[in-house]
Gaussian input, Z-matrix of N, CA and C with variables (Angstrom, degrees):
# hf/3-21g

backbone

0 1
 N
 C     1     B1
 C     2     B2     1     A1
 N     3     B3     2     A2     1     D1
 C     4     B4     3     A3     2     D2
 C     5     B5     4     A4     3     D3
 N     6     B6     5     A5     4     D4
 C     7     B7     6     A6     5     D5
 C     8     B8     7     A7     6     D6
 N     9     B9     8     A8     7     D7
 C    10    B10     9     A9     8     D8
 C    11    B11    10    A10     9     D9
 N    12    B12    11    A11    10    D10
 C    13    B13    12    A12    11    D11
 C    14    B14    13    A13    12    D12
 N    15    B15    14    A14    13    D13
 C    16    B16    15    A15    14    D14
 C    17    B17    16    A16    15    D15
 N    18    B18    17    A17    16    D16
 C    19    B19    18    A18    17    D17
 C    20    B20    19    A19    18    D18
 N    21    B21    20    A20    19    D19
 C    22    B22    21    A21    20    D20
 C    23    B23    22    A22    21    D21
 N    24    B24    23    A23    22    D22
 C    25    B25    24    A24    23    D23
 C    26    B26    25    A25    24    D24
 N    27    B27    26    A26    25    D25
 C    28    B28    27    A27    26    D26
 C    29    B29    28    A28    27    D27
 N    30    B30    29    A29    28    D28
 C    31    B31    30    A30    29    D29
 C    32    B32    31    A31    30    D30
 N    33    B33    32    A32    31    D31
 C    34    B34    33    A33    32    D32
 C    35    B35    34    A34    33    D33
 N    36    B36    35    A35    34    D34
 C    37    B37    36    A36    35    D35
 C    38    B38    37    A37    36    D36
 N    39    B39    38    A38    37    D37
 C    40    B40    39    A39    38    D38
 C    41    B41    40    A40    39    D39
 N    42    B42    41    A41    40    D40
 C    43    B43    42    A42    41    D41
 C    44    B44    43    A43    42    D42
 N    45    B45    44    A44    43    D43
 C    46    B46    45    A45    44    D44
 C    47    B47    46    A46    45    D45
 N    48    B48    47    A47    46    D46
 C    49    B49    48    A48    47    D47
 C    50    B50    49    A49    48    D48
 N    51    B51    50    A50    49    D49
 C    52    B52    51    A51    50    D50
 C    53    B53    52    A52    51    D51
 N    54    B54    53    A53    52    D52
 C    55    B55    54    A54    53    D53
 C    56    B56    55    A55    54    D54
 N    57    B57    56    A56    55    D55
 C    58    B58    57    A57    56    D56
 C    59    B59    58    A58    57    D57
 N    60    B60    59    A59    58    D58
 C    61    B61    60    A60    59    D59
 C    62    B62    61    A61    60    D60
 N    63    B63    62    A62    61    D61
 C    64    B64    63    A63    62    D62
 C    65    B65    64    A64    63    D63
 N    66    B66    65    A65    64    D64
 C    67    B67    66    A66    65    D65
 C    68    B68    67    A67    66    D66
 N    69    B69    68    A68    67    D67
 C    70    B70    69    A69    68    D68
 C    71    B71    70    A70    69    D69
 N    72    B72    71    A71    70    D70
 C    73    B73    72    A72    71    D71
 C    74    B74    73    A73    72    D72
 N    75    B75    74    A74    73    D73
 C    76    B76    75    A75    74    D74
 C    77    B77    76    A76    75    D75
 N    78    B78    77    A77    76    D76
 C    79    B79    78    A78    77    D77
 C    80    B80    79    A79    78    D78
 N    81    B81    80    A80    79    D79
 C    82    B82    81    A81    80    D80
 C    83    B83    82    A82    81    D81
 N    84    B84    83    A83    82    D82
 C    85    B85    84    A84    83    D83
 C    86    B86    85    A85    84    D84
 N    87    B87    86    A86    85    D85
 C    88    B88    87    A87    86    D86
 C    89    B89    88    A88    87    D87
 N    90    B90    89    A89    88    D88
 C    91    B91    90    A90    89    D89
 C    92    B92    91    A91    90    D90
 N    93    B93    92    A92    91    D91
 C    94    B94    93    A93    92    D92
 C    95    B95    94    A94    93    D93
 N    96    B96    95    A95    94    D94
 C    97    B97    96    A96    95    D95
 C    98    B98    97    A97    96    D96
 N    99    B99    98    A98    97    D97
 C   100   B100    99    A99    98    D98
 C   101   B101   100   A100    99    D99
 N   102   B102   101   A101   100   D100
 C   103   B103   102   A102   101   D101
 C   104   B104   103   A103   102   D102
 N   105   B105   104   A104   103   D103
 C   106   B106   105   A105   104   D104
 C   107   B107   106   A106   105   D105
 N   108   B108   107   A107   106   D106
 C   109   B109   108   A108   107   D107
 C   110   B110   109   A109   108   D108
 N   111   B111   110   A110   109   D109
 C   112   B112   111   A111   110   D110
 C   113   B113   112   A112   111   D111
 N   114   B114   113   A113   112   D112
 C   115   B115   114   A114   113   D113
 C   116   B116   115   A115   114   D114
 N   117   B117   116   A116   115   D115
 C   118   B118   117   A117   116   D116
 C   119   B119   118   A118   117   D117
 N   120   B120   119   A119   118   D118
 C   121   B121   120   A120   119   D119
 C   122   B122   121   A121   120   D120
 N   123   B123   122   A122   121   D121
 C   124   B124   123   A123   122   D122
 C   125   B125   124   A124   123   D123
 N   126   B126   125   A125   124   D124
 C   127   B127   126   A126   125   D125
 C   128   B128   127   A127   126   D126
 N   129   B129   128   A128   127   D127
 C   130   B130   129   A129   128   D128
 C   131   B131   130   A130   129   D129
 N   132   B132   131   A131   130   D130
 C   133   B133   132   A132   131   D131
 C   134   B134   133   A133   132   D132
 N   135   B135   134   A134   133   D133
 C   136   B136   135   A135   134   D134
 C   137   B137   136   A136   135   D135
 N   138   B138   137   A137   136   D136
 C   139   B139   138   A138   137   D137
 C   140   B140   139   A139   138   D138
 N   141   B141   140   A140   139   D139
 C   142   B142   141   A141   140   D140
 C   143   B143   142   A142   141   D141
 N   144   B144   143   A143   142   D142
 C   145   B145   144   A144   143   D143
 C   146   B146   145   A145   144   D144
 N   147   B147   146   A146   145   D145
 C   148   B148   147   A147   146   D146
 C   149   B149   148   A148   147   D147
 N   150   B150   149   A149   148   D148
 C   151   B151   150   A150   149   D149
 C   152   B152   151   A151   150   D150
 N   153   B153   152   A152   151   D151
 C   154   B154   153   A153   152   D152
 C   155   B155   154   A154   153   D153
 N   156   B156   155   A155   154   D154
 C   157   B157   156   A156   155   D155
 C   158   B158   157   A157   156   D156
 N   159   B159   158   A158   157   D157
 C   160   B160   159   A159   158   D158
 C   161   B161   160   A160   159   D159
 N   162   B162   161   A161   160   D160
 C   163   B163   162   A162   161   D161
 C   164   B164   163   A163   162   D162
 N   165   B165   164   A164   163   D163
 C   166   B166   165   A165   164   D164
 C   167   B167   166   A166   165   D165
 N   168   B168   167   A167   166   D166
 C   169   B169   168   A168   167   D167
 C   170   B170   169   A169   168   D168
 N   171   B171   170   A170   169   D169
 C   172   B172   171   A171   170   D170
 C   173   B173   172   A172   171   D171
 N   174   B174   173   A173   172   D172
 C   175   B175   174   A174   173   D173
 C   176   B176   175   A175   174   D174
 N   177   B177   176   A176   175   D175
 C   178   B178   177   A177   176   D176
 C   179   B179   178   A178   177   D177
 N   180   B180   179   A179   178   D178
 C   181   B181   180   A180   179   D179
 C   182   B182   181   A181   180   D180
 N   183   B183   182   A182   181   D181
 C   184   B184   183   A183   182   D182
 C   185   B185   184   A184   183   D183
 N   186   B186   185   A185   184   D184
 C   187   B187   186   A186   185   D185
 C   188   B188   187   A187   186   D186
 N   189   B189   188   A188   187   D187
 C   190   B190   189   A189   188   D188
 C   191   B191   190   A190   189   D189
 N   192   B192   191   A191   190   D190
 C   193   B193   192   A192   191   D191
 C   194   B194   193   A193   192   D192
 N   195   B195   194   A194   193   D193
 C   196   B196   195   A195   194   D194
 C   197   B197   196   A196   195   D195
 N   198   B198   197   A197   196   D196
 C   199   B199   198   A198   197   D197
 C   200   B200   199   A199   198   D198
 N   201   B201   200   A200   199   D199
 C   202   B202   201   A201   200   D200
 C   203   B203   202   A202   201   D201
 N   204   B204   203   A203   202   D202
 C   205   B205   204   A204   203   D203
 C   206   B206   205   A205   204   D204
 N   207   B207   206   A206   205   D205
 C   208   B208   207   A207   206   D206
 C   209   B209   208   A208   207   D207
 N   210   B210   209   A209   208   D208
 C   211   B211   210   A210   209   D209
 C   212   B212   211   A211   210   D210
 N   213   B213   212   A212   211   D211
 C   214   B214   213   A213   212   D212
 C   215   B215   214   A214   213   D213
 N   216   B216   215   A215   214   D214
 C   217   B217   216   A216   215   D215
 C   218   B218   217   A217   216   D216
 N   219   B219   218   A218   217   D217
 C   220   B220   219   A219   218   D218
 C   221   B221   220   A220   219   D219
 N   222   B222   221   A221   220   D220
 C   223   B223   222   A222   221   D221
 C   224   B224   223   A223   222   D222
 N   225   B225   224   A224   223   D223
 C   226   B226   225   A225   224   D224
 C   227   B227   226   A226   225   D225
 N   228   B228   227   A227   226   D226
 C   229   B229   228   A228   227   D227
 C   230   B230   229   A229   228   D228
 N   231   B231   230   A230   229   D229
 C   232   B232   231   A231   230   D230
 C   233   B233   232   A232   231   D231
 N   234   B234   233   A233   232   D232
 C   235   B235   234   A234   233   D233
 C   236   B236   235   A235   234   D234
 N   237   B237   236   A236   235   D235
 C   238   B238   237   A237   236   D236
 C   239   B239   238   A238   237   D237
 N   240   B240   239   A239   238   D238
 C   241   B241   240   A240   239   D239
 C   242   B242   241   A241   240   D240
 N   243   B243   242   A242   241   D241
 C   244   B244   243   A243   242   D242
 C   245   B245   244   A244   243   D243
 N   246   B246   245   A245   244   D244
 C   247   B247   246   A246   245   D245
 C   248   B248   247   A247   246   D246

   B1=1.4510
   B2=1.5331
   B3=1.1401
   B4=1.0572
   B5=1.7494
   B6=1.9876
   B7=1.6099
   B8=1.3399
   B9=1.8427
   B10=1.1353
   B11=1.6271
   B12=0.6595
   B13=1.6273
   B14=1.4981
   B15=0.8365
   B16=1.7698
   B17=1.3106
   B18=1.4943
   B19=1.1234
   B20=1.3478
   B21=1.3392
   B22=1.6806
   B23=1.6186
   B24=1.4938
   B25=1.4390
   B26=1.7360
   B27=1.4241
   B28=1.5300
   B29=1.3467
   B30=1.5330
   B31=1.5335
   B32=0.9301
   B33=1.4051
   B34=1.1576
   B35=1.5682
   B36=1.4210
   B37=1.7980
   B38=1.3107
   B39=1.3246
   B40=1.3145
   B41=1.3197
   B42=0.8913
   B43=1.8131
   B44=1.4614
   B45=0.9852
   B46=1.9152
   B47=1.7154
   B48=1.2534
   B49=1.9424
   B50=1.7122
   B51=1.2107
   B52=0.9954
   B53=1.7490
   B54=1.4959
   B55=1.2388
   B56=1.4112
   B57=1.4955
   B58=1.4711
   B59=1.1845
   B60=1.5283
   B61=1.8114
   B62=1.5519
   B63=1.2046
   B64=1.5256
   B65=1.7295
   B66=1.5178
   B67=1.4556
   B68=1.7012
   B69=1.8235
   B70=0.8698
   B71=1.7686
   B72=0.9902
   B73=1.8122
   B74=1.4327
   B75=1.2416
   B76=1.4405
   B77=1.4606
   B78=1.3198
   B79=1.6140
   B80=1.6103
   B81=1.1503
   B82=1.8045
   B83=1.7133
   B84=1.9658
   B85=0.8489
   B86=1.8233
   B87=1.1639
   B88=1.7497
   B89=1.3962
   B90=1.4357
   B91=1.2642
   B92=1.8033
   B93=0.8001
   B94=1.7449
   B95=1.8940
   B96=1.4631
   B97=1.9916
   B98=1.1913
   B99=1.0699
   B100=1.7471
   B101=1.7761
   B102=1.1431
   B103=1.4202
   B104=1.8179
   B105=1.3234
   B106=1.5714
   B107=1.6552
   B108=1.1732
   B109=1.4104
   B110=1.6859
   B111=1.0907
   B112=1.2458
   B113=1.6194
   B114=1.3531
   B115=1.5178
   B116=1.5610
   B117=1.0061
   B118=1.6421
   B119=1.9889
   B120=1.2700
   B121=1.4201
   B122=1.5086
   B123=1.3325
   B124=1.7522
   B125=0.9301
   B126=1.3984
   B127=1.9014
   B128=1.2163
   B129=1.0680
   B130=1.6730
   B131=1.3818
   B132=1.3851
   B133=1.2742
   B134=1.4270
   B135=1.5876
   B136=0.8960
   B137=1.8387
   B138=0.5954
   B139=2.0398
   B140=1.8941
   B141=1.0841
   B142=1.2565
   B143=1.5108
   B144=1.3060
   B145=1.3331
   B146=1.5898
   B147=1.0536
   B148=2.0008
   B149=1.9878
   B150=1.4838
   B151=1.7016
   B152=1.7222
   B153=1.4744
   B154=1.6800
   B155=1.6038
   B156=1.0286
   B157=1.7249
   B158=2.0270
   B159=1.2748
   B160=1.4069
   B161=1.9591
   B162=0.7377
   B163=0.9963
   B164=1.3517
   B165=1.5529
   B166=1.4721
   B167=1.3048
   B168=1.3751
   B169=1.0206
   B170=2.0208
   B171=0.9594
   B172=1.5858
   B173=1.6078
   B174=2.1929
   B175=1.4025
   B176=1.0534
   B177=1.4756
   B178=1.8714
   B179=1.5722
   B180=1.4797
   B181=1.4686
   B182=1.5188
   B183=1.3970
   B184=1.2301
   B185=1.8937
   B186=1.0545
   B187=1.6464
   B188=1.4213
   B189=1.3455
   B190=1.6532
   B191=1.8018
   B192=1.6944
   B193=1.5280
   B194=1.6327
   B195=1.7914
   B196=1.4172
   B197=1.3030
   B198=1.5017
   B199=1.6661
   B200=1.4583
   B201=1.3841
   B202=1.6073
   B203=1.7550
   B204=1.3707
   B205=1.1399
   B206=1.8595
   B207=1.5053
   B208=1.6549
   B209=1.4061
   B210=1.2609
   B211=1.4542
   B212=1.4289
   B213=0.9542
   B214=1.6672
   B215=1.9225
   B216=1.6784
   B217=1.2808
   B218=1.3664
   B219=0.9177
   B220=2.0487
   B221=1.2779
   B222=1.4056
   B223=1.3543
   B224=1.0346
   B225=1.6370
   B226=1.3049
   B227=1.4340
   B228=0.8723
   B229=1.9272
   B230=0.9819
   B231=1.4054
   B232=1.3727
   B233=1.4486
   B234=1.3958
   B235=1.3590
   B236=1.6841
   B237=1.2276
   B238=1.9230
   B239=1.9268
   B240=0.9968
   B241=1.4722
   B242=1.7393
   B243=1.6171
   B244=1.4210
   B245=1.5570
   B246=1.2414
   B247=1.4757
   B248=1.5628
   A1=108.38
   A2=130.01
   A3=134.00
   A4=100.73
   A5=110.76
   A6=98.65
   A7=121.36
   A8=113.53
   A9=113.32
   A10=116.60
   A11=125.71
   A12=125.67
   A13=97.17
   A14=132.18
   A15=128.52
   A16=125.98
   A17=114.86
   A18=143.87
   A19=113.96
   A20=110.80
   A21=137.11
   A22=104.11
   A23=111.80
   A24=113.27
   A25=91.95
   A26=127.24
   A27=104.79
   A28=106.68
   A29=130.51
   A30=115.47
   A31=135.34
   A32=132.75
   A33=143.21
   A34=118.26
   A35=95.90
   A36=121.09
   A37=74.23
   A38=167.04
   A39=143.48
   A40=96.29
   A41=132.17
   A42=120.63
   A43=100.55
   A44=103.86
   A45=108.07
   A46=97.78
   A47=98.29
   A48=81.46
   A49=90.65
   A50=144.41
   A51=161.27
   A52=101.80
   A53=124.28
   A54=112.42
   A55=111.85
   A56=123.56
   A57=107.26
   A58=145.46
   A59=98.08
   A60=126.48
   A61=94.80
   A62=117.72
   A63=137.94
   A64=90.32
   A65=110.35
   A66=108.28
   A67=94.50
   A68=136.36
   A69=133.26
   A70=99.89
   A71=120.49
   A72=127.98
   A73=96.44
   A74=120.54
   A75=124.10
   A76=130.00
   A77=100.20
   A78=114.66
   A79=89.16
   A80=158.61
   A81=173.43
   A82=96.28
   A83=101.73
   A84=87.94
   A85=109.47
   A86=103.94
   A87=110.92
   A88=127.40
   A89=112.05
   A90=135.08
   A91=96.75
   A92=100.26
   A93=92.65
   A94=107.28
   A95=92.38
   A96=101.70
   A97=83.11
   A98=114.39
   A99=116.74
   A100=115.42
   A101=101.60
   A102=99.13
   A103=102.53
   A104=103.40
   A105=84.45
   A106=101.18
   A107=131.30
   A108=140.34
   A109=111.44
   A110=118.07
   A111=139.28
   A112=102.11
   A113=129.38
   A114=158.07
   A115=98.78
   A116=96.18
   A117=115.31
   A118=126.26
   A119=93.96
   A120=123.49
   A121=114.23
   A122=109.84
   A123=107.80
   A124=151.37
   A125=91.71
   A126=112.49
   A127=112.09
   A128=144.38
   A129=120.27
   A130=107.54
   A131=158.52
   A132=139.97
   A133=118.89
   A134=124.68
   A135=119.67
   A136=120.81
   A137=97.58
   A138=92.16
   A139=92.30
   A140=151.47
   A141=139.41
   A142=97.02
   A143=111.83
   A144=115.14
   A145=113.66
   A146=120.47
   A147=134.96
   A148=96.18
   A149=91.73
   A150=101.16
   A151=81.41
   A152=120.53
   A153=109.99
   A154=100.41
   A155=125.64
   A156=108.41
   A157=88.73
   A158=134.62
   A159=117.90
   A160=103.94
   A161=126.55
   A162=122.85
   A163=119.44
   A164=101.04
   A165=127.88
   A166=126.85
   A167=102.64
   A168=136.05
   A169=112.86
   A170=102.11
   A171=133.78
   A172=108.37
   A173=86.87
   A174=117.40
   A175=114.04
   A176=88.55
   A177=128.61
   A178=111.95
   A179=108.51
   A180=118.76
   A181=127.62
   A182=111.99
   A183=125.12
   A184=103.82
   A185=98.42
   A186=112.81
   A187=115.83
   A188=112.26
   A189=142.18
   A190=94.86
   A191=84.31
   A192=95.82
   A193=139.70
   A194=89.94
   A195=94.08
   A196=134.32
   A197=97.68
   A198=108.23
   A199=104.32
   A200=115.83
   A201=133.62
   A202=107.96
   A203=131.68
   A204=127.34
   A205=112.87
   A206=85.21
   A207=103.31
   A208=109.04
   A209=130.90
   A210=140.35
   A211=80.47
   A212=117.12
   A213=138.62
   A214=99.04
   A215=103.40
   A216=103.62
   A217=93.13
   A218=124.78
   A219=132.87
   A220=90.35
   A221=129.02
   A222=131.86
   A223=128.87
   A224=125.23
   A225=128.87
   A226=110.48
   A227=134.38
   A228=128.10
   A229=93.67
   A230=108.24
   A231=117.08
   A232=109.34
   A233=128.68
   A234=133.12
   A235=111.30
   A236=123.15
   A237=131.36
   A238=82.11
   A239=135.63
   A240=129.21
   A241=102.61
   A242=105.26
   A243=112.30
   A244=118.04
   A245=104.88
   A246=104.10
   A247=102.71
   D1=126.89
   D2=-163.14
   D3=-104.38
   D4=169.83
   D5=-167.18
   D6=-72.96
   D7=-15.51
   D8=171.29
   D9=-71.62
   D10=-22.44
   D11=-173.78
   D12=-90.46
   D13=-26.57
   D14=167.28
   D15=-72.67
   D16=-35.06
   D17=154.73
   D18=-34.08
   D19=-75.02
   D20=179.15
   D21=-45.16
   D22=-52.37
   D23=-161.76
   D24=-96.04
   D25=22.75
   D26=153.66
   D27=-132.57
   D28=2.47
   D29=113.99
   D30=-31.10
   D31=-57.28
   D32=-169.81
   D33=-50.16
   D34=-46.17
   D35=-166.90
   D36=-84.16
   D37=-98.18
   D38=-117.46
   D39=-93.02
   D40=19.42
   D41=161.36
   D42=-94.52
   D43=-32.91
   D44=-165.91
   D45=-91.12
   D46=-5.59
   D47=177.48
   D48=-106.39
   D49=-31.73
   D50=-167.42
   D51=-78.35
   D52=-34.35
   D53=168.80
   D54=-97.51
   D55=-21.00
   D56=133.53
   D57=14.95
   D58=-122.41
   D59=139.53
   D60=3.19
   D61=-87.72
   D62=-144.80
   D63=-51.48
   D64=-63.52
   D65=-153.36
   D66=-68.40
   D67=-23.49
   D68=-170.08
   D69=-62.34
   D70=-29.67
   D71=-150.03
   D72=-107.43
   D73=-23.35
   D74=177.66
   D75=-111.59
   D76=22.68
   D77=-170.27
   D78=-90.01
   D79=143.78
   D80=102.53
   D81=-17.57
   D82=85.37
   D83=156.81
   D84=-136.11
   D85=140.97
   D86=-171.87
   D87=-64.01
   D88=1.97
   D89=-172.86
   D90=-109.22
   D91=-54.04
   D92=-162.74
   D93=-80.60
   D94=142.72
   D95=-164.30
   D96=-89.79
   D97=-86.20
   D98=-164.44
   D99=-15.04
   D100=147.73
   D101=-179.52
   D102=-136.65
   D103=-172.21
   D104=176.59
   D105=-111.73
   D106=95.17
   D107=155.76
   D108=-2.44
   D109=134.70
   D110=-178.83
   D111=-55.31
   D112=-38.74
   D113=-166.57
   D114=-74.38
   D115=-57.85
   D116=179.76
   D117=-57.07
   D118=-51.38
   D119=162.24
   D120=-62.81
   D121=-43.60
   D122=149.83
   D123=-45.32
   D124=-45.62
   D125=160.17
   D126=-103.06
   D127=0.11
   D128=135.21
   D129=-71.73
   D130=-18.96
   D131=167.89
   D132=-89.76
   D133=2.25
   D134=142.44
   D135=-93.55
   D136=-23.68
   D137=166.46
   D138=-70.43
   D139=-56.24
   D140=-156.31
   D141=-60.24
   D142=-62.41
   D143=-173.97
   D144=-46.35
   D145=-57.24
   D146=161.16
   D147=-18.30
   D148=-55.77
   D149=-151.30
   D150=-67.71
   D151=-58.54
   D152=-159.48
   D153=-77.92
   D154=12.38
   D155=-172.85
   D156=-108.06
   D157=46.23
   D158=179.91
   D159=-81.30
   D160=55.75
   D161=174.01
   D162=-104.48
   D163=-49.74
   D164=144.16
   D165=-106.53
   D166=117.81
   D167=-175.35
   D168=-47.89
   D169=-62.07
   D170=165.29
   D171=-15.70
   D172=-76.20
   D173=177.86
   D174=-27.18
   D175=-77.28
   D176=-172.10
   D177=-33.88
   D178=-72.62
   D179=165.50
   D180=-42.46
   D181=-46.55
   D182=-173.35
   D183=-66.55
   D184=-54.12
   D185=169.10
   D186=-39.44
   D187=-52.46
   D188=178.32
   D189=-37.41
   D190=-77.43
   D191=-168.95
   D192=-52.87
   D193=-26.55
   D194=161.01
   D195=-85.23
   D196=-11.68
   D197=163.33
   D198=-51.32
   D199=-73.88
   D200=-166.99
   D201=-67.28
   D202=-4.61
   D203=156.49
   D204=-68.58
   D205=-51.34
   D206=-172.84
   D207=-77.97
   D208=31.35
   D209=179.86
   D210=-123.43
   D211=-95.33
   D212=-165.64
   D213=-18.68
   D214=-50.54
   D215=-163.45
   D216=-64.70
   D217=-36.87
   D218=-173.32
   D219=-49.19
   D220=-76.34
   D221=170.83
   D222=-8.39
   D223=-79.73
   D224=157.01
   D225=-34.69
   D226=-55.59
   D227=-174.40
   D228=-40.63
   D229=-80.32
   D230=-150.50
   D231=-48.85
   D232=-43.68
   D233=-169.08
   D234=-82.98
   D235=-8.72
   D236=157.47
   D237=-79.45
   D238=-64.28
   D239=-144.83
   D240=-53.38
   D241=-45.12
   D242=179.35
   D243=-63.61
   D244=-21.14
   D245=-166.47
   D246=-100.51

């Protein structure tokens, strides 16, 4: 198996855990409060973009990280909001 074909198939696996996620947070259900924050939805579309930009490496990563900054910052909100 060569690195491109390994490559491909661990894209792959984080698209499918990543559309996951998505359908878990976007299913209409009348029971569950949480919603997915506008903040949040930011940084999952910047991690998607990370995942489809592998061409560059740079991009890709850089993209990544502001996904997972802009999660984290969601985090903090949310956790001053509770308190």
């Amino acid at each position: 198996m060569s690195t491109m074909e390994a490559s491909t198939i661990y894209v792959v696996i984080a698209l499918v855990a990543l559309a996951i996620i998505f359908v878990l947070f976007f299913i209409p259900r009348e029971k569950r409060k949480s919603q997915l924050t506008p903040l949040a939805g930011l940084a999952f579309g910047f991690i998607l973009a990370g995942i489809f930009a592998n061409e560059s490496r740079v991009v890709g990563y850089g993209l990544m990280g502001i996904g997972v900054i802009l999660a984290i910052a969601d985090i903090i909100v949310k956790a001053k909001k509770k308190q």
